[in-house]
C-alpha positions as CSV (number, residue, x, y, z in Angstrom):
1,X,21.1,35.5,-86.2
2,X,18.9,34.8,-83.3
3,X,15.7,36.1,-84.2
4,X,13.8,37.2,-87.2
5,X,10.3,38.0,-88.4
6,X,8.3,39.6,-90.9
7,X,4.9,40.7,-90.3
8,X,2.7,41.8,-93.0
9,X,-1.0,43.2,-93.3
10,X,-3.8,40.7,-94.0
11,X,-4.8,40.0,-97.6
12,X,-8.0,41.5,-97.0
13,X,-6.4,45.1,-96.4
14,X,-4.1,44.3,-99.3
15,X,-7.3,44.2,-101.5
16,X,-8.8,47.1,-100.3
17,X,-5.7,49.2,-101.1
18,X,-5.8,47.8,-104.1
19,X,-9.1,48.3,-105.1
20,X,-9.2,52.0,-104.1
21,X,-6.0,52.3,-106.3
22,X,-8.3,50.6,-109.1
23,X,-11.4,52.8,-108.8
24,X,-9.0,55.9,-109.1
25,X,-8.4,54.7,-112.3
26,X,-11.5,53.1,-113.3
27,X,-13.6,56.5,-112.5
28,X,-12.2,59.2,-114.4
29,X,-11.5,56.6,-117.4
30,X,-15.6,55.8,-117.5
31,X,-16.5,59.5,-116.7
32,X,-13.7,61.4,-118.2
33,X,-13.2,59.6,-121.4
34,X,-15.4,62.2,-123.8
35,X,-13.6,65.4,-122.3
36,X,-9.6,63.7,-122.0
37,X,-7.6,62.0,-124.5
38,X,-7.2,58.4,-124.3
39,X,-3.0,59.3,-123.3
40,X,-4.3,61.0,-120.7
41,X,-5.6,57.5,-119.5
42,X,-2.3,55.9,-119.5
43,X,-1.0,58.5,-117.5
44,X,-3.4,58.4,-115.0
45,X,-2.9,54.7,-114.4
46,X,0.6,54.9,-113.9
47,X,0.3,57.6,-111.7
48,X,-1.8,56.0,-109.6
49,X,-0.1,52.4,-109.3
50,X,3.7,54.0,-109.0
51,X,2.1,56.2,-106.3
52,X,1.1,52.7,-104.9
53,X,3.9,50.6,-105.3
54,X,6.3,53.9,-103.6
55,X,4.8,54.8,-101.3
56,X,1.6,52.4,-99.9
57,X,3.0,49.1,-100.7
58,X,6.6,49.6,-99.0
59,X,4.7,49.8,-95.5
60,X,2.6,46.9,-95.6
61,X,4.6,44.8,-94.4
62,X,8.7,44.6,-92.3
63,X,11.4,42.4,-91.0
64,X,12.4,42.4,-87.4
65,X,16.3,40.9,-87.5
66,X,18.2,40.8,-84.1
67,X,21.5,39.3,-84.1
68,X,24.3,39.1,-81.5
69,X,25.6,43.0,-82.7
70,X,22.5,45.1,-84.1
71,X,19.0,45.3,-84.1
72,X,16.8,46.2,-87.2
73,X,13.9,46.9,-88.6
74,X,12.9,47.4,-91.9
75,X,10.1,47.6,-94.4
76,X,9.1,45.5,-97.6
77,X,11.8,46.9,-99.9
78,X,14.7,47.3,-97.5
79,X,14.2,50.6,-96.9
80,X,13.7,52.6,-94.7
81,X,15.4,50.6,-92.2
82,X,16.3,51.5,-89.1
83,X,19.1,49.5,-87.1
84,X,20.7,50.0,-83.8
85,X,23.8,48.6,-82.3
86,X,22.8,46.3,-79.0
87,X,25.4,48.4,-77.0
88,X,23.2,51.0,-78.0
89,X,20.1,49.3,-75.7
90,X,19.6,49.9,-72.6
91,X,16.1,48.8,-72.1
92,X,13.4,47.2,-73.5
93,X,9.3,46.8,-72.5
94,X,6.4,45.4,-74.0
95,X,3.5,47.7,-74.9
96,X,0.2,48.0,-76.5
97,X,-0.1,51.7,-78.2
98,X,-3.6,52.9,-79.5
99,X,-4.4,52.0,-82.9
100,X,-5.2,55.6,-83.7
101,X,-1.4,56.8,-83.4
102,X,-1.3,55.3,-87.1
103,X,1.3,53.1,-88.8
104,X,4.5,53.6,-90.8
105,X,6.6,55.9,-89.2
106,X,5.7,57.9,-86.9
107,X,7.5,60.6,-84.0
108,X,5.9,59.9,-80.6
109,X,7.1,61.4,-77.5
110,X,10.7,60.7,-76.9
111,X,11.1,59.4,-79.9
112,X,9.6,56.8,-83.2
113,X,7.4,54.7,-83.9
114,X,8.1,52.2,-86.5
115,X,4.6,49.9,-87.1
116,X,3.2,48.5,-90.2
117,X,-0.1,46.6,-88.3
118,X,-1.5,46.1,-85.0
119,X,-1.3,47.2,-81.5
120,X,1.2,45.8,-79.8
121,X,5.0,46.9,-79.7
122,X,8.3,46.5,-77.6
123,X,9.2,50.2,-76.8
124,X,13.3,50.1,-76.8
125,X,15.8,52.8,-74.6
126,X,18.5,53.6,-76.4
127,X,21.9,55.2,-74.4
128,X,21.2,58.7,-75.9
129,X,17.5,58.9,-73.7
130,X,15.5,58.2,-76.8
131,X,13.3,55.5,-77.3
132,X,12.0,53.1,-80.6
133,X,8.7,52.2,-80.3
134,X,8.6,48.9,-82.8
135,X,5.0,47.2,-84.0
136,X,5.4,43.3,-84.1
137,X,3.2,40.3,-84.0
138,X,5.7,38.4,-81.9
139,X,6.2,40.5,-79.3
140,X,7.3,38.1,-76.7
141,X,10.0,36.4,-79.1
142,X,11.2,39.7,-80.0
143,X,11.7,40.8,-76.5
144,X,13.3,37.2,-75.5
145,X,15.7,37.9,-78.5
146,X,16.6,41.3,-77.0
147,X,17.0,39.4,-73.8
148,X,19.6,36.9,-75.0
């Protein structure tokens, strides 16, 4: 292996997630309890935290792994995961992308974008024309591994 790296969110972001998860499960228990039954409650909160731990907490954070045959990148669980061969690069750039474009995955022009935080990326060729647009914290030891 010659590079690796996992970049999460910040712990204050973590919260908030988690606290919006919370009051959509605190609200309609307070408000809602005289018109539901309390197994409607139950529901309600598993809902909402399996909805959380799917689908939110998955992207908040993802491994960058080159090694001397592929390149991957992958989110919290392990998937998705994306991983090229390095035959398959042909070039590679650092870039800074809007923070508006949004995080997860994402098609851009020409291609993905693969983020979970931040602005800036290395943008990766590939032999077929298309290009890989990855989000990383370390984006000049993620572009030196590419390099070696």
């Amino acid at each position: 292996m010659i590079y690796e790296n996992t970049q999460t969110i910040s712990k204050t972001w973590r919260s908030f997630f988690l606290i919006i998860c919370f009051l959509f499960v605190i609200g309609p228990n307070i408000f809602g309890s005289k018109s539901f039954s309390s197994g409607f409650s139950w529901i309600l909160i598993a809902t909402v935290f399996g909805i959380y731990f799917a689908f939110i907490r998955p992207f908040m954070s993802a491994s960058t792994v080159v090694t001397f045959e592929h390149f991957e990148f992958r989110f919290a669980y392990g998937w998705p995961r994306t991983r090229l061969l390095r035959s398959e690069i042909v070039d590679h750039q650092i870039v800074e992308i809007s923070g508006w474009v949004g995080t997860g995955i994402r098609g851009v022009s020409g291609g993905w974008l693969w983020r979970v935080w931040g602005r800036n990326c290395v943008e990766i060729r590939k032999t077929n024309g298309k290009r890989l647009v990855v989000g990383t914290d370390d984006p000049e030891g993620l572009s030196q591994a590419l390099n070696s």
